[in-house]
N, C-alpha and C positions, 0 to 999 in steps of 0.2 A: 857195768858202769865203771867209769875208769875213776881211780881219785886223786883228788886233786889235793897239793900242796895248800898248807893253811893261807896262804898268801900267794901272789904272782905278780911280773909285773907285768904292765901293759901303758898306751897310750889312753886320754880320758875318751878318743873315738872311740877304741878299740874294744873298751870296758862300757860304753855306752850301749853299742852292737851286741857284745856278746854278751854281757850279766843277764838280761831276759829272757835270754835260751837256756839258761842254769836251773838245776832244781831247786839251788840252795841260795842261798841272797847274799850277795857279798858289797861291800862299800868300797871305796875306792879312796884313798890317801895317796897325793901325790905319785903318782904311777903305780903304788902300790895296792894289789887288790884283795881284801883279807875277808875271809870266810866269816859270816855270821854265828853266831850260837844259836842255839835252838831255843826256845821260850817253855816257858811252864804251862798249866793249864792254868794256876792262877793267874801269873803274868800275865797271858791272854788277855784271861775276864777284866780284870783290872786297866786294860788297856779298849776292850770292849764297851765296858762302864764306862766312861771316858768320855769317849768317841757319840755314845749312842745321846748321851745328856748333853753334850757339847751340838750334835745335829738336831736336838729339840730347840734347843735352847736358840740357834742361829736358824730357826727354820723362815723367819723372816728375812734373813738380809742373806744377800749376796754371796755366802760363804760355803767352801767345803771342806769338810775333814774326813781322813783317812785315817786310815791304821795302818801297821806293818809292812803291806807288800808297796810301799808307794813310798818314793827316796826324796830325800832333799838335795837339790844341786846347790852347797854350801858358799861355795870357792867355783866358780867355770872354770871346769879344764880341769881343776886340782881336788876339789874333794866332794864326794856323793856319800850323803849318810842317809842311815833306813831310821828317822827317829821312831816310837811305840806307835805316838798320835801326832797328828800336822794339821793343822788347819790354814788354810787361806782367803781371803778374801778379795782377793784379784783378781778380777777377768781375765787379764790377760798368763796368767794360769792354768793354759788351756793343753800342756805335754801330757799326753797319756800315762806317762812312766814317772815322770818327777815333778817337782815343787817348786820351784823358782820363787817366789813371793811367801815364806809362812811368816803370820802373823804371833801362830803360836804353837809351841813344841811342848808337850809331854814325854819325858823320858819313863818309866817303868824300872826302878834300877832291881839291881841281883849280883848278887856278888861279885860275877863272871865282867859285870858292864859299869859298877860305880864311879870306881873312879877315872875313867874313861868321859862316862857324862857327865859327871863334875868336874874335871877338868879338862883335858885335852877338848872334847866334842863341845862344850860351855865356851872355851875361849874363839872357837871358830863360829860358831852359831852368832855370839855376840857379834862379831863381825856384819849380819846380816841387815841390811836397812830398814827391811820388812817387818821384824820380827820383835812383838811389843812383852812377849810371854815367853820364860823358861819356864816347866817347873816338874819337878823332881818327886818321882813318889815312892816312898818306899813299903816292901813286900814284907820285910823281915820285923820290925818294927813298926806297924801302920803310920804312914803319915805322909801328908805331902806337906811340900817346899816350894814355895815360889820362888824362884833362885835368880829372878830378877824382870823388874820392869823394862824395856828399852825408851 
């Protein structure tokens, strides 16, 4: 296995094409393509929990949430984030790989990702028209955040 620089850069074609043939899950900022962290095993559950209460809860309507390996196309062309949880509830929602419509984002934070998803990732996401739910939970301290309505 050959390794890879924590970053590279590429076209958002280019990083569309090839991030799914990676072992490793990397997001894409502005041509720039930066290697994910690895998650915990609480991280996980916690993002597991989430996910599985959020797919009871929406088992009537239209909606689907994912976790982890499923990215948000934030920015077309300019930024793809991997948020913990994504849900949608758009039909037309239908790309195998990414998210185009969430309605709602749970972050999982960890040292390694705070303030990144509090800030930098927060101010883009806001940008999205779709998106009615931030919210923020934390691991080290119990507790979530609703970090804002849209």
């Amino acid at each position: 296995m050959v390794a890879l620089p924590d970053y590279i850069l590429m076209s958002a074609e280019e990083y569309l094409v090839w991030e799914p043939t990676q072992e490793q899950r990397y997001e894409y900022w502005d041509g720039e393509v930066v290697a994910m962290s690895g998650g915990t095993r609480n991280h996980n559950r916690i993002s597991l929990n989430f996910s599985k209460l959020l797919d009871d809860a929406l088992a009537e309507r239209s909606c689907e949430v994912y976790i982890v390996d499923i990215k948000v196309e934030v920015e077309p062309g300019q930024k793809y984030f991997y948020p913990d949880v994504v849900v949608t509830c758009d039909e037309r929602d239908d790309d195998p790989q990414l998210v185009k419509s969430p309605c709602l984002i749970i972050e999982v934070l960890s040292p390694s990702t705070e303030a990144a998803d509090r800030g930098k990732k927060f101010a883009k996401y806001r940008q999205s028209p779709s998106l009615q739910e931030y919210v923020l939970v934390q691991v080290a301290q119990p507790g979530v955040e609703d970090a804002g309505s849209f």
